[in-house]
PQR file of N, CA, C, O and H, with PARSE charges and radii, in Angstrom:
ATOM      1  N   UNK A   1       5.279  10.858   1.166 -0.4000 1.5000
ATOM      2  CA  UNK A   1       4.903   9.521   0.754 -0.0000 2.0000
ATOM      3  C   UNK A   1       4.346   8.750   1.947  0.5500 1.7000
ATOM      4  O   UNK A   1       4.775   8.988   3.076 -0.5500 1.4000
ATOM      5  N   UNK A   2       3.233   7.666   1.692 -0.4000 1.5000
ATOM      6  CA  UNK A   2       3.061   6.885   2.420 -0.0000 2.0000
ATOM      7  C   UNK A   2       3.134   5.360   1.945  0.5500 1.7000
ATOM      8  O   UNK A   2       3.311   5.095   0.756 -0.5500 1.4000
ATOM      9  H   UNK A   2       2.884   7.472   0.775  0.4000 1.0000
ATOM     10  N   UNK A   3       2.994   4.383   2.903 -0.4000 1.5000
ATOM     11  CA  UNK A   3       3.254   3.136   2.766 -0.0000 2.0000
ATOM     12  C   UNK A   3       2.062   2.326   3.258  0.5500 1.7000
ATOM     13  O   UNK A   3       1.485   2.399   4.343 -0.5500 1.4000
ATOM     14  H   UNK A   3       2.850   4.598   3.869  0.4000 1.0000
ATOM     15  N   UNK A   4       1.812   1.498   2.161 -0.4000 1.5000
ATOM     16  CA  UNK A   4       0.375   0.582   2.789 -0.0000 2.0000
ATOM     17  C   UNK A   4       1.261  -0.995   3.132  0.5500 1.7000
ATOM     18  O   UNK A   4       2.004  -1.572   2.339 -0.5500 1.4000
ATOM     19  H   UNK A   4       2.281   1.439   1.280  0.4000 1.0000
ATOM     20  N   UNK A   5       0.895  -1.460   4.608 -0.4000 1.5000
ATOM     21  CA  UNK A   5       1.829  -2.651   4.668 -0.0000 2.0000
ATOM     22  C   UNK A   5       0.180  -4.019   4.464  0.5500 1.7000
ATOM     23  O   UNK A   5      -1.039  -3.932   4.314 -0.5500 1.4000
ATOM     24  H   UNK A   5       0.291  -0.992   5.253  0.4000 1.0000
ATOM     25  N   UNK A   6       0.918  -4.796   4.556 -0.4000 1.5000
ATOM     26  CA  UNK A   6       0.260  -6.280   3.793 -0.0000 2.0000
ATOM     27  C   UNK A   6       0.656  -7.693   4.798  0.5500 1.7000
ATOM     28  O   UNK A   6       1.732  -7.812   5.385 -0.5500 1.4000
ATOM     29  H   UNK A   6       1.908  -4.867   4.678  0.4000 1.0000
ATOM     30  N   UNK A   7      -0.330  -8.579   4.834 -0.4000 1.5000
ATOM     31  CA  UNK A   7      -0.228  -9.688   5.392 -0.0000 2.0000
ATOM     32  C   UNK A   7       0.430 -10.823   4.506  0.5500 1.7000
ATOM     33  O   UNK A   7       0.821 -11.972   4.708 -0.5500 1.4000
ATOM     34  H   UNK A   7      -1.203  -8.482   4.358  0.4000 1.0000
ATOM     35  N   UNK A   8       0.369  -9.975   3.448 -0.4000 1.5000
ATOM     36  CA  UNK A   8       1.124 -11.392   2.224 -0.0000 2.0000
ATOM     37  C   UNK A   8       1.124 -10.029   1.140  0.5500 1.7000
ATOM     38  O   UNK A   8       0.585  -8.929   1.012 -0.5500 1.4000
ATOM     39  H   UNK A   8       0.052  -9.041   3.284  0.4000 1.0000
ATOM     40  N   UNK A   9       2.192 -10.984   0.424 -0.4000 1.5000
ATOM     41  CA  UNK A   9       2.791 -10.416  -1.229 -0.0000 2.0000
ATOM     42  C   UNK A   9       1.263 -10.370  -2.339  0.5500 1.7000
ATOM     43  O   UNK A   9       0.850  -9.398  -2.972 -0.5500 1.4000
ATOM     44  H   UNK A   9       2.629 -11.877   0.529  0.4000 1.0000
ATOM     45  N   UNK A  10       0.848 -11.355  -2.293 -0.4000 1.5000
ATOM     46  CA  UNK A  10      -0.322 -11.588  -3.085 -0.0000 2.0000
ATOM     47  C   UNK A  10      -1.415 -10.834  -2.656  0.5500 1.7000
ATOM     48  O   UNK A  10      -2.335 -10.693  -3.462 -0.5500 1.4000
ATOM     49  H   UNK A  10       1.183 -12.144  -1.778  0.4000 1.0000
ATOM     50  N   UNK A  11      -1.503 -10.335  -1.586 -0.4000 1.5000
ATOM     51  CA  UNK A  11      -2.584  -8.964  -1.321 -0.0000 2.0000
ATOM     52  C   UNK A  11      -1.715  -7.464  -1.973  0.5500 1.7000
ATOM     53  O   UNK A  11      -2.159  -6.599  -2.729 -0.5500 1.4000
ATOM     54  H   UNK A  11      -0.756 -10.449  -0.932  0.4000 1.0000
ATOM     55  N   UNK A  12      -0.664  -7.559  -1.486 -0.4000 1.5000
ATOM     56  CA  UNK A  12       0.164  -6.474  -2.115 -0.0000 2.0000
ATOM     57  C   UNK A  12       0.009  -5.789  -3.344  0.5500 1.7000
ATOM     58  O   UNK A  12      -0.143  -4.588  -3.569 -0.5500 1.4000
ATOM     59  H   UNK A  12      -0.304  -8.262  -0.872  0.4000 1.0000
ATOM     60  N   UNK A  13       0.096  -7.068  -4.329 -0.4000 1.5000
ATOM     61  CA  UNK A  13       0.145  -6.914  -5.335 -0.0000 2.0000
ATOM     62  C   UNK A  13      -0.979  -6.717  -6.420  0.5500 1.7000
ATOM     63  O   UNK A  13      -0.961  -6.284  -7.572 -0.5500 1.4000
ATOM     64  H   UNK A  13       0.220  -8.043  -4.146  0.4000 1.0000
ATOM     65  N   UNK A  14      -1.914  -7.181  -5.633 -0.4000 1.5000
ATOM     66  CA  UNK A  14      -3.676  -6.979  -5.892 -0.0000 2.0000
ATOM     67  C   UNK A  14      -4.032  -5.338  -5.803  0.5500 1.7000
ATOM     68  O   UNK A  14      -4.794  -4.704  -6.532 -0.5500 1.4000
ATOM     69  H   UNK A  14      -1.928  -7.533  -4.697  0.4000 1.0000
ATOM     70  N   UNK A  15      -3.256  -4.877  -4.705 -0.4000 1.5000
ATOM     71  CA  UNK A  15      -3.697  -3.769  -4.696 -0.0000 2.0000
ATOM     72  C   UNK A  15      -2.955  -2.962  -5.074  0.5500 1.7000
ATOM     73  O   UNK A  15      -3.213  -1.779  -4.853 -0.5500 1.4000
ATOM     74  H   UNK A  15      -2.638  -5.392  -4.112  0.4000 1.0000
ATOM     75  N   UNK A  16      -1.855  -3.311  -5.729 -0.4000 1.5000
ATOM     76  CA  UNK A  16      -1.197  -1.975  -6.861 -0.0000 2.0000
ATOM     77  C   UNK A  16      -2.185  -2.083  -8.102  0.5500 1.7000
ATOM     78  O   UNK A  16      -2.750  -1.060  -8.489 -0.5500 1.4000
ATOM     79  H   UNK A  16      -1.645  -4.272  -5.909  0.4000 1.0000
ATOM     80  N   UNK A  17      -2.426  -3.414  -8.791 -0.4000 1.5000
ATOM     81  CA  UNK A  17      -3.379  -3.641  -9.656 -0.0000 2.0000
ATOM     82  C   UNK A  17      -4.690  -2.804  -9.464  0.5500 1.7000
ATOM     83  O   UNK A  17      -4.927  -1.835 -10.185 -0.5500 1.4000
ATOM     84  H   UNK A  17      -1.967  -4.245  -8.477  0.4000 1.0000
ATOM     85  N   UNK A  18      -5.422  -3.160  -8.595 -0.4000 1.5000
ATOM     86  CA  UNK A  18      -6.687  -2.420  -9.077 -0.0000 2.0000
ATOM     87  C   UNK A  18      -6.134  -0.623  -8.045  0.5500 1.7000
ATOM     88  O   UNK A  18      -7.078   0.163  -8.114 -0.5500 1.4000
ATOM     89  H   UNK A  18      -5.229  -3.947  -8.010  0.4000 1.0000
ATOM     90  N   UNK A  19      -5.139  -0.129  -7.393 -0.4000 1.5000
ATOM     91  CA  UNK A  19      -4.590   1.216  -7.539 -0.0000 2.0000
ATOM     92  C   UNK A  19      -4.327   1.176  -8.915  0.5500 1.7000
ATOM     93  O   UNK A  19      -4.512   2.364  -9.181 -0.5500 1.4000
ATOM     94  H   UNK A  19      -4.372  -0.768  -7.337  0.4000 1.0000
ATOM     95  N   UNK A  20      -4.086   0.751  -9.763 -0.4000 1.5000
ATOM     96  CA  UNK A  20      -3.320   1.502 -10.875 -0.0000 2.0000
ATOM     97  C   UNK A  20      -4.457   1.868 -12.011  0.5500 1.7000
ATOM     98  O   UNK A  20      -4.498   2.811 -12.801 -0.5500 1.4000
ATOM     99  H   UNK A  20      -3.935  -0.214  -9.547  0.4000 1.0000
ATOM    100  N   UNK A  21      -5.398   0.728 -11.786 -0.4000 1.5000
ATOM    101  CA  UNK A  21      -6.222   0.816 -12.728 -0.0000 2.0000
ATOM    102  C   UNK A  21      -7.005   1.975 -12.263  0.5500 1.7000
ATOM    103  O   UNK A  21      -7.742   2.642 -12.989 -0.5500 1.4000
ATOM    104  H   UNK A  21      -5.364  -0.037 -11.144  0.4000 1.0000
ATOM    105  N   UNK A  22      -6.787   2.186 -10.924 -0.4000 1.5000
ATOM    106  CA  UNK A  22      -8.016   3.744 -10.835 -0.0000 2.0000
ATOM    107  C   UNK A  22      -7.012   4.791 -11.013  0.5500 1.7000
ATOM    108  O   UNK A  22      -7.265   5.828 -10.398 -0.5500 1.4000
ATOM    109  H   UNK A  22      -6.188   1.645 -10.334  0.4000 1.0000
ATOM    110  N   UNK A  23      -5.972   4.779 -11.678 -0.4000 1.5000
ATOM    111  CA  UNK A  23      -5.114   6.077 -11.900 -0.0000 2.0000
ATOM    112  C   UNK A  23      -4.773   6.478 -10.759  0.5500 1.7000
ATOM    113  O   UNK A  23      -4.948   7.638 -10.385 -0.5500 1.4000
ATOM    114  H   UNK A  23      -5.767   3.937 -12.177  0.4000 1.0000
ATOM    115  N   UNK A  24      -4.016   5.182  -9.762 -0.4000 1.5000
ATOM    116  CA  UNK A  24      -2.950   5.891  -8.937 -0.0000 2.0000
ATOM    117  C   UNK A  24      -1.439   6.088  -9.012  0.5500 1.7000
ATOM    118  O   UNK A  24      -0.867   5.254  -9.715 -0.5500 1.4000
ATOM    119  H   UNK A  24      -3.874   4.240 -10.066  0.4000 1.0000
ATOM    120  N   UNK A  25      -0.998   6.621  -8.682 -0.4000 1.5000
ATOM    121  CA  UNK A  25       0.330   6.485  -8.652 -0.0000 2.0000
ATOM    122  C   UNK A  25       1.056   5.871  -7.830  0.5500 1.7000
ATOM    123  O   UNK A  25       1.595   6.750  -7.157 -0.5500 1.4000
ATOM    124  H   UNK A  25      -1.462   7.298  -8.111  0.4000 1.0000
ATOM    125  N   UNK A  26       1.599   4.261  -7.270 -0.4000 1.5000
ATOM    126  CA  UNK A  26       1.937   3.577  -6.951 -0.0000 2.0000
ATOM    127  C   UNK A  26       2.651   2.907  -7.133  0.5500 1.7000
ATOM    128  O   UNK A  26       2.648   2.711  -8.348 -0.5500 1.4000
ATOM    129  H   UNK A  26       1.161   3.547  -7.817  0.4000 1.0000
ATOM    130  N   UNK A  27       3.872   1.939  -6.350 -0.4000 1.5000
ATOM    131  CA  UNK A  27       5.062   1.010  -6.242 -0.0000 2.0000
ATOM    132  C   UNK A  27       5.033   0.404  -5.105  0.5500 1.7000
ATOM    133  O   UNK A  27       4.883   0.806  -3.951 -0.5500 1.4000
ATOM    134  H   UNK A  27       3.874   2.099  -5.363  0.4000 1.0000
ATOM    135  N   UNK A  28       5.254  -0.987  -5.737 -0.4000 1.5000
ATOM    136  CA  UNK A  28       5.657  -1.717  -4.666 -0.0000 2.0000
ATOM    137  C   UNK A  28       7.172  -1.452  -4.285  0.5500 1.7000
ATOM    138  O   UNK A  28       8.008  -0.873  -4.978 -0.5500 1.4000
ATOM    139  H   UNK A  28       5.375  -1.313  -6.674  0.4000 1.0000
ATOM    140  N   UNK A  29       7.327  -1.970  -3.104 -0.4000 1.5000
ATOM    141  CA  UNK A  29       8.376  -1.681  -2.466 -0.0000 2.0000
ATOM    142  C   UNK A  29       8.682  -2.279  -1.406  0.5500 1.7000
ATOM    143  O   UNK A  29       7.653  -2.825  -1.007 -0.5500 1.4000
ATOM    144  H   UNK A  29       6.648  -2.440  -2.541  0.4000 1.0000
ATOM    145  N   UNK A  30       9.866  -2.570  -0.443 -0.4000 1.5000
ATOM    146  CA  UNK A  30      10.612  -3.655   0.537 -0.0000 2.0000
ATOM    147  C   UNK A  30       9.627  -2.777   1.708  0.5500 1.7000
ATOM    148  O   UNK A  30       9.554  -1.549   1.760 -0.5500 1.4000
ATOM    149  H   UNK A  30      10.702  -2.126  -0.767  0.4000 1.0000
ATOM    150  N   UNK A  31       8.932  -3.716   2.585 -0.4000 1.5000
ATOM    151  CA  UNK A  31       8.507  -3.331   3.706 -0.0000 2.0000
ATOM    152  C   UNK A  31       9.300  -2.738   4.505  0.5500 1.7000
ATOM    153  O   UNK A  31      10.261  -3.447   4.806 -0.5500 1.4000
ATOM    154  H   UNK A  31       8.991  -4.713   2.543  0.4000 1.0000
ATOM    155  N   UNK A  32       9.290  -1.292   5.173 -0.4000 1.5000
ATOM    156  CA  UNK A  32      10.197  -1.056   5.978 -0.0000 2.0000
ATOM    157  C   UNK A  32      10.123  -1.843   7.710  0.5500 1.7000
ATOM    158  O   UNK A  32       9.177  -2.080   8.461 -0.5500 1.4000
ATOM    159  H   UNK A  32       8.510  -0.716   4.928  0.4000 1.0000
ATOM    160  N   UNK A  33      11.010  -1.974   7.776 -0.4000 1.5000
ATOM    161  CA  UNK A  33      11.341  -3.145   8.971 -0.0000 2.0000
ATOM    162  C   UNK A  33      10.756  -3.018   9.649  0.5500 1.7000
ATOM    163  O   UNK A  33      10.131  -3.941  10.172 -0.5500 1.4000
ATOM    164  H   UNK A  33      11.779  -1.782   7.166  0.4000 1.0000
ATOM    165  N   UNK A  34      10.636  -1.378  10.098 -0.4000 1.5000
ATOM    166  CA  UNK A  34      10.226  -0.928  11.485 -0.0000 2.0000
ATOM    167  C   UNK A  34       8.343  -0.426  11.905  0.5500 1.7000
ATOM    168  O   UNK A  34       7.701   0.101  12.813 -0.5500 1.4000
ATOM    169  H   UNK A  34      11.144  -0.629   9.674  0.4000 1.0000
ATOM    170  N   UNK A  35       8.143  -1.022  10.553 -0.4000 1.5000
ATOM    171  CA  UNK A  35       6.756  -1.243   9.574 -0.0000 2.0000
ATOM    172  C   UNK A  35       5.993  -2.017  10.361  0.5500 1.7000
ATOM    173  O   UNK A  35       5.193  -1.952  11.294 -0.5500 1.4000
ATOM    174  H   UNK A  35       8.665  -1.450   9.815  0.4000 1.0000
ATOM    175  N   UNK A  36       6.772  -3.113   9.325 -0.4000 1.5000
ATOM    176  CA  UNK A  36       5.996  -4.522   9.748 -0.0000 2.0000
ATOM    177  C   UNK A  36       7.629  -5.479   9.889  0.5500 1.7000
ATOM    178  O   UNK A  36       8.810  -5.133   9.873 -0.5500 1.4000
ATOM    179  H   UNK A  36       7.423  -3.166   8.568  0.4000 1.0000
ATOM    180  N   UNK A  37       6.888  -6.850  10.031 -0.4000 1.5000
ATOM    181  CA  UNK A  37       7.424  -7.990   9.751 -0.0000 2.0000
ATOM    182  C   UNK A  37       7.046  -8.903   9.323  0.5500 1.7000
ATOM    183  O   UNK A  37       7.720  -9.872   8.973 -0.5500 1.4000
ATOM    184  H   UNK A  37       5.928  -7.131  10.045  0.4000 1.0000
ATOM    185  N   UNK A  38       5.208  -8.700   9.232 -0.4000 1.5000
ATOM    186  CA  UNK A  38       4.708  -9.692   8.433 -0.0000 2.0000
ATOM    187  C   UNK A  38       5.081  -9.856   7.007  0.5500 1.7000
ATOM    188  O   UNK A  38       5.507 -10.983   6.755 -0.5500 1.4000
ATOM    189  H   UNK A  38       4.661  -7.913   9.517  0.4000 1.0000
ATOM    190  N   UNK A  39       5.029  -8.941   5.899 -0.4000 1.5000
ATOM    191  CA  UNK A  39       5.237  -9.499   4.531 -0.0000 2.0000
ATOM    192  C   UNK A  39       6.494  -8.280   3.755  0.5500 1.7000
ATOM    193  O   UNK A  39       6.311  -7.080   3.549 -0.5500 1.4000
ATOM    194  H   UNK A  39       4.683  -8.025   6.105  0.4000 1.0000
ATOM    195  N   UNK A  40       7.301  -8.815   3.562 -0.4000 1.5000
ATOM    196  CA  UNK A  40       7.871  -7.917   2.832 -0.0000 2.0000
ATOM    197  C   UNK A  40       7.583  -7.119   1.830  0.5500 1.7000
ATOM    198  O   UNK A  40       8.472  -6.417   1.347 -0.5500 1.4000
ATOM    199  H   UNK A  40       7.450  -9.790   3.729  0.4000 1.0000
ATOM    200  N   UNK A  41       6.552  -7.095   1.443 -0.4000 1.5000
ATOM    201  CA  UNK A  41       6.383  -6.251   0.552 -0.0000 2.0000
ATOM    202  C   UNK A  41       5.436  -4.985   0.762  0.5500 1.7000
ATOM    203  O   UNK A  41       4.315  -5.329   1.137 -0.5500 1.4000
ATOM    204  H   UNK A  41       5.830  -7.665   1.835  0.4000 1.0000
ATOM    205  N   UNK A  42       5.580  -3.787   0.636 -0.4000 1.5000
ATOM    206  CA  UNK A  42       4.544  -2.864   0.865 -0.0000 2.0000
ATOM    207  C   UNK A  42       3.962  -1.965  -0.618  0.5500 1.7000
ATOM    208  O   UNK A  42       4.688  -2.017  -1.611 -0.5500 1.4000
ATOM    209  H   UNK A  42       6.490  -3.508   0.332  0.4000 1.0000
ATOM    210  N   UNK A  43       3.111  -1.449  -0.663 -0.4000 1.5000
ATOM    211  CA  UNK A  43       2.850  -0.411  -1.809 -0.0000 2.0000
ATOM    212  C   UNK A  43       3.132   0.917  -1.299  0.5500 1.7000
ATOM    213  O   UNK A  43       2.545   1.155  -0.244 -0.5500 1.4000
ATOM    214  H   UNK A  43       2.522  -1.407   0.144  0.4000 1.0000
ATOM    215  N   UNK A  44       3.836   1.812  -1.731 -0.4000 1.5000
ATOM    216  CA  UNK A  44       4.312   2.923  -1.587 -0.0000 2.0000
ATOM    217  C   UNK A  44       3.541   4.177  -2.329  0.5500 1.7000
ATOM    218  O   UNK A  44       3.686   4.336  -3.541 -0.5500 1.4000
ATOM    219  H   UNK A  44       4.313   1.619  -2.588  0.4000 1.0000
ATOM    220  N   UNK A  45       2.761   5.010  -1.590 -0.4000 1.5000
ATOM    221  CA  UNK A  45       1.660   5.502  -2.175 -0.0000 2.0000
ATOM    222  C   UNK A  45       1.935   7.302  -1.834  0.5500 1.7000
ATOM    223  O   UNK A  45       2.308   7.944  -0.853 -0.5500 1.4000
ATOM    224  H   UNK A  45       2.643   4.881  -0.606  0.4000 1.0000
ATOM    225  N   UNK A  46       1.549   7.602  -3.125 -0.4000 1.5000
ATOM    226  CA  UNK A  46       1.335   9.508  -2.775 -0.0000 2.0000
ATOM    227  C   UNK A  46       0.780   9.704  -1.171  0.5500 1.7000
ATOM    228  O   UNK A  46       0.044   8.925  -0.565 -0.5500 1.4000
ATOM    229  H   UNK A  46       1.246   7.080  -3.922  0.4000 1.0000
ATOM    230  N   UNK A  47       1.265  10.778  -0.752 -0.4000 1.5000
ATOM    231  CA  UNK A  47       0.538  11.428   0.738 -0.0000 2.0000
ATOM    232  C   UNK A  47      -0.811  12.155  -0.201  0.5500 1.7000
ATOM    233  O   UNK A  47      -1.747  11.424   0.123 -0.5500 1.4000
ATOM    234  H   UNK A  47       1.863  11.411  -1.244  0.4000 1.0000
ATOM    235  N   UNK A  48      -1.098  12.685  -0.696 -0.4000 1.5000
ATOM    236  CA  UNK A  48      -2.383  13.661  -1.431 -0.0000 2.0000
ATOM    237  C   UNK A  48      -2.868  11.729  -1.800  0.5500 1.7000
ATOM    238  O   UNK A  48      -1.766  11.182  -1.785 -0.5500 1.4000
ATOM    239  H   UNK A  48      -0.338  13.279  -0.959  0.4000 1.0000
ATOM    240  N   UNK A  49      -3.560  11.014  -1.985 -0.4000 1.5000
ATOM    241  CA  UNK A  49      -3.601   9.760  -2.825 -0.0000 2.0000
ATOM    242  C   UNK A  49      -4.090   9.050  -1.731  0.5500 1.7000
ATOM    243  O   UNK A  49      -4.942   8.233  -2.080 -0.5500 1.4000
ATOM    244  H   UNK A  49      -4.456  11.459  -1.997  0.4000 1.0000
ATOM    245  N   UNK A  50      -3.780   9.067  -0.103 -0.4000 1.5000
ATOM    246  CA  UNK A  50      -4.049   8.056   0.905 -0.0000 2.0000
ATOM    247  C   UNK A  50      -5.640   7.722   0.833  0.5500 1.7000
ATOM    248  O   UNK A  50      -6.032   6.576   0.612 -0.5500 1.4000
ATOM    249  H   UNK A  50      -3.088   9.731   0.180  0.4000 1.0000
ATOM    250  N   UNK A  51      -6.652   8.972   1.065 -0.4000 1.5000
ATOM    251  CA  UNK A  51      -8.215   8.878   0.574 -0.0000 2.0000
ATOM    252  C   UNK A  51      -8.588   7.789  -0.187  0.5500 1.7000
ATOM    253  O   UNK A  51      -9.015   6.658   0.045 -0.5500 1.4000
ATOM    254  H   UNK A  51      -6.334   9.903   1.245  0.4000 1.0000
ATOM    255  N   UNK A  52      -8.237   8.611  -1.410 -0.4000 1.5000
ATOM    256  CA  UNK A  52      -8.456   7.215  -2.239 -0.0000 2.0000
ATOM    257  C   UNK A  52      -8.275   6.161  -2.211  0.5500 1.7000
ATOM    258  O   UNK A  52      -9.037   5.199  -2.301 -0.5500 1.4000
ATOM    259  H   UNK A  52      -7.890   9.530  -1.598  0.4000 1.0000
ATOM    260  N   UNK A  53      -6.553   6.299  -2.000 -0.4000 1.5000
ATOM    261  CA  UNK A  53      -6.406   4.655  -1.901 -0.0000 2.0000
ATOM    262  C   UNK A  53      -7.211   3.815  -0.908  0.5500 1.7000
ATOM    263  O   UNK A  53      -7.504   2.636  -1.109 -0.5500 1.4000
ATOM    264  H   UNK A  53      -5.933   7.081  -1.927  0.4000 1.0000
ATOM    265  N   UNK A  54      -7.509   4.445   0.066 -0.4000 1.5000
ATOM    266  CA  UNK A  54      -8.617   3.680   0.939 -0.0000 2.0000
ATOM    267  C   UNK A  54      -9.683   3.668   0.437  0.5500 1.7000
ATOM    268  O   UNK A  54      -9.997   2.514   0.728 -0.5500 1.4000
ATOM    269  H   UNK A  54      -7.271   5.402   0.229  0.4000 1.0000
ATOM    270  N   UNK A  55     -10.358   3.982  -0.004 -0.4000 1.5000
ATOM    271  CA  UNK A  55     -11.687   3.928  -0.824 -0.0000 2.0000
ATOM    272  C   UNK A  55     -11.542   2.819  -1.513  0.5500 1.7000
ATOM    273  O   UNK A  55     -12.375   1.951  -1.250 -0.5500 1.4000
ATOM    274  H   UNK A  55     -10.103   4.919  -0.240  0.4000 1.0000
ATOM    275  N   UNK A  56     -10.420   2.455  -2.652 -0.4000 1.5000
ATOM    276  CA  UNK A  56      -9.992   1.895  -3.612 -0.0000 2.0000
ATOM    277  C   UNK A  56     -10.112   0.657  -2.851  0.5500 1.7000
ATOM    278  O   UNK A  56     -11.042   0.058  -3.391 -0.5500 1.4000
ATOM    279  H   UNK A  56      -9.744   3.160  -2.866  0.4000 1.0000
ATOM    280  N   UNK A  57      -9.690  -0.013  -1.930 -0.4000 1.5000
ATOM    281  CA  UNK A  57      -8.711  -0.971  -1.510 -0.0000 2.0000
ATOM    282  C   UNK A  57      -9.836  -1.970  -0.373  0.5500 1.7000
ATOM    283  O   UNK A  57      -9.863  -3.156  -0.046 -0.5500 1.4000
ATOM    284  H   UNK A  57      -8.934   0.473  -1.491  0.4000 1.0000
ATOM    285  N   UNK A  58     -10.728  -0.668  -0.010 -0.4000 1.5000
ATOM    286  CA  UNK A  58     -12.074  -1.123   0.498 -0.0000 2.0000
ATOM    287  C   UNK A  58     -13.005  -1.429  -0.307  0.5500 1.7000
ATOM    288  O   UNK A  58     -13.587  -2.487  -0.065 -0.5500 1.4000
ATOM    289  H   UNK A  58     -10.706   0.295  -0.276  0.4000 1.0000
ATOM    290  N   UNK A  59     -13.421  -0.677  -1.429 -0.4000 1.5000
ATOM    291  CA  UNK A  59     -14.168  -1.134  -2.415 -0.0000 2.0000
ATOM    292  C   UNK A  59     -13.933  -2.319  -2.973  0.5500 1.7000
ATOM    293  O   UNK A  59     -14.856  -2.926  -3.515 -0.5500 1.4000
ATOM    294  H   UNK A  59     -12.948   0.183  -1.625  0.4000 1.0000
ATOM    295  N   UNK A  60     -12.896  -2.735  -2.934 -0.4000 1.5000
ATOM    296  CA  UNK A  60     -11.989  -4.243  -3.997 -0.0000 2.0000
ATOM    297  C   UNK A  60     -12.008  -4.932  -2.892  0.5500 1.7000
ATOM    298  O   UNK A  60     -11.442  -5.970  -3.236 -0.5500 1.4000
ATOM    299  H   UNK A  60     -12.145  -2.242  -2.493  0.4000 1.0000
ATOM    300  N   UNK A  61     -12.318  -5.059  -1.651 -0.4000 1.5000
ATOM    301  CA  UNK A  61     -12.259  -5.978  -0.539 -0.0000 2.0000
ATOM    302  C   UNK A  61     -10.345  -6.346  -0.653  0.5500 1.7000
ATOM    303  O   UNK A  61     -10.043  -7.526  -0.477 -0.5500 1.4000
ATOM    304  H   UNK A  61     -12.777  -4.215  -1.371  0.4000 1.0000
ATOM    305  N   UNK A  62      -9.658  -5.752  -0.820 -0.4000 1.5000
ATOM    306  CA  UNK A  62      -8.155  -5.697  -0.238 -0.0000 2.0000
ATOM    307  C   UNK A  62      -8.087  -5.574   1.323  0.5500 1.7000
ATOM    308  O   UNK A  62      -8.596  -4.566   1.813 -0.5500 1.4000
ATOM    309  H   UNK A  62      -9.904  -4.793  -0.963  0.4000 1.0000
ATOM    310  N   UNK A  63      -7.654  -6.269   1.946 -0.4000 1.5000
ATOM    311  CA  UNK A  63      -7.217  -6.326   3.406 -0.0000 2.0000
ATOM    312  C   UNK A  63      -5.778  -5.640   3.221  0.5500 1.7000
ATOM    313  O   UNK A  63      -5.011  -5.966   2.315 -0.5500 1.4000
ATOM    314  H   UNK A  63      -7.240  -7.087   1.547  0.4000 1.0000
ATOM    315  N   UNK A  64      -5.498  -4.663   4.167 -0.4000 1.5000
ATOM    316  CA  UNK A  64      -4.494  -3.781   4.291 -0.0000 2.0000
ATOM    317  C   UNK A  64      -4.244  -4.173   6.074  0.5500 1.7000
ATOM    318  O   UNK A  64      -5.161  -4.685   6.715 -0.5500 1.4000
ATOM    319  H   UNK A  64      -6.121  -4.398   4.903  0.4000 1.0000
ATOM    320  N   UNK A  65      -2.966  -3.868   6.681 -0.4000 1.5000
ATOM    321  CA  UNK A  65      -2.857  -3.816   7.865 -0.0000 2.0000
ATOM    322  C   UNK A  65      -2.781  -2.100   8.200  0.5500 1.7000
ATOM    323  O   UNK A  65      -3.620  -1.657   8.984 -0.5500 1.4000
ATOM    324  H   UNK A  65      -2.220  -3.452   6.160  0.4000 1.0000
ATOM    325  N   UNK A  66      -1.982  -1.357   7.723 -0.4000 1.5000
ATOM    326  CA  UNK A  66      -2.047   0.240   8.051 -0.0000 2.0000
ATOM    327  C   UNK A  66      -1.357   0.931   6.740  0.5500 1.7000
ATOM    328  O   UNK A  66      -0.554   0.545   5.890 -0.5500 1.4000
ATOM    329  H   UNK A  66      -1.301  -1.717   7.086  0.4000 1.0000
ATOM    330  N   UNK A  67      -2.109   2.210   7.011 -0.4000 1.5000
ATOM    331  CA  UNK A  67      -1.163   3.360   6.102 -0.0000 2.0000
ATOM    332  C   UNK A  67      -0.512   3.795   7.144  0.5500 1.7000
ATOM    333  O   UNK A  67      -0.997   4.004   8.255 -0.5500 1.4000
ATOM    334  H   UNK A  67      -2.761   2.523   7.701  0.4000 1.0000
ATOM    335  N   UNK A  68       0.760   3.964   6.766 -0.4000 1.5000
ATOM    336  CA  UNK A  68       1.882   4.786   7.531 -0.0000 2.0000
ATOM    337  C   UNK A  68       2.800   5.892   6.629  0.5500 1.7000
ATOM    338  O   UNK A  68       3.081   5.880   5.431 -0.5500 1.4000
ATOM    339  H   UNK A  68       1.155   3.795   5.863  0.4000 1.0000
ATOM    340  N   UNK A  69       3.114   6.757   7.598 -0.4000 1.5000
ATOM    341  CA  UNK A  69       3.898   7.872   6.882 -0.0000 2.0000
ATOM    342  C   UNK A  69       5.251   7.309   6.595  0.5500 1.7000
ATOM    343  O   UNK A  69       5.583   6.488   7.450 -0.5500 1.4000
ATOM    344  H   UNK A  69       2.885   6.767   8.571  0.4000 1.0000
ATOM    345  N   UNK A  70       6.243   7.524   5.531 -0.4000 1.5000
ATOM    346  CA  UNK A  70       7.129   6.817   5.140 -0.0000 2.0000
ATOM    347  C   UNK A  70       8.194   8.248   5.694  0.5500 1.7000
ATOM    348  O   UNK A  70       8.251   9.253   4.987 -0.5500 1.4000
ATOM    349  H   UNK A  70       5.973   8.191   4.836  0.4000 1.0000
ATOM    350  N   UNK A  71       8.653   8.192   6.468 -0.4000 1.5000
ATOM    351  CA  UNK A  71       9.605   8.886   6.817 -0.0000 2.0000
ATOM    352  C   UNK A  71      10.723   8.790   6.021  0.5500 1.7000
ATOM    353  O   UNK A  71      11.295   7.701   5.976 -0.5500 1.4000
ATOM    354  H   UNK A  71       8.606   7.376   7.043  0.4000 1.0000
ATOM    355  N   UNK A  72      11.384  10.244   5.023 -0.4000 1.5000
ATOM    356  CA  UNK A  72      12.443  10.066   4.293 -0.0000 2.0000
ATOM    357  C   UNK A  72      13.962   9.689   5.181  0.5500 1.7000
ATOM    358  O   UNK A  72      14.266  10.238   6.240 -0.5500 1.4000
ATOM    359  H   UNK A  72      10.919  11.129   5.059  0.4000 1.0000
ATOM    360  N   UNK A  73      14.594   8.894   4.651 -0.4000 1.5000
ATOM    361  CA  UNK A  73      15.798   8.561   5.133 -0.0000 2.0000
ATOM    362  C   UNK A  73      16.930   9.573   5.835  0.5500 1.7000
ATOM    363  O   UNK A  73      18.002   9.118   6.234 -0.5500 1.4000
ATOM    364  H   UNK A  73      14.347   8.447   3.791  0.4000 1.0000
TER
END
């Protein structure tokens, strides 16, 4: 899994919306700490899926800060 982090909730959430509508598989989810600290909220995205989702997220003019690998617990 990876994690897309966000400057705000309301970008976040924009971009599960138009991810979902291109048939991704996506969740929001609690920013991991060691992430960010700007916005709590992140979208939690397939590792096979990162491509796209960048395509996706650039095409929709979504501002993202990074994809990061979500290291399992």
């Amino acid at each position: 899994m990876h994690v897309v982090t966000f400057y705000s909730t309301s970008v976040a959430m924009r971009a599960e919306k138009v991810s979902k509508a291109a048939g991704c598989t996506v969740k929001l989810i609690p920013t991991p700490r060691h992430l960010s600290a700007d916005c709590g909220t992140a979208l939690r995205i397939e590792s096979q899926d990162v491509e796209k989702i960048t395509k996706i997220l650039t095409d929709s003019k979504v501002c993202y800060v990074e994809i990061a690998l979500l290291e399992p617990a």
